[in-house]
N, C-alpha and C positions, 0 to 999 in steps of 0.2 A: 759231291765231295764227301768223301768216308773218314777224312783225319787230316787234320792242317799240322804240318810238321813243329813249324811255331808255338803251337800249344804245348807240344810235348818234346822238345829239347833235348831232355834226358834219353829217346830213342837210339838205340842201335842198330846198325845192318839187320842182324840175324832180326829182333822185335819186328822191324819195319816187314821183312821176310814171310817172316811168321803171321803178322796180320793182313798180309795180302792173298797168303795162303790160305787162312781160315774166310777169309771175305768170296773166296773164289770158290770154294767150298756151299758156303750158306748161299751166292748167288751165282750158280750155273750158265745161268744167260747173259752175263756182263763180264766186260774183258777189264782188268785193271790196270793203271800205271799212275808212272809219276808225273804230276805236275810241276813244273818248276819253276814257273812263272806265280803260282800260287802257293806253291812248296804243299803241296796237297797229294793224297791218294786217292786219287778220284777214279773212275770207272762210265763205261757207256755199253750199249749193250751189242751185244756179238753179229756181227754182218753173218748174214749165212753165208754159205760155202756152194 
């Protein structure tokens, strides 16, 4: 888990955006998304192809 939504309230679309973009960036090998069950951005690492 990379950011529990609940801690940070005040987040916007574009912010939320934005740091899944820079996290996707710093780690190449992991696919990210949202949890919603944890309200979390979490992330696992990429199936090959």
């Amino acid at each position: 888990m990379h950011l529990r939504l609940k801690d940070r309230p005040d987040l916007t679309v574009g912010e939320l955006y934005e740091i899944m973009m820079e996290l996707s960036q710093k780690y190449p090998d992991r696919e990210f998304f949202f949890d919603g069950d944890e309200q979390a951005i979490c992330s696992r690492p990429k199936k090959a192809r």
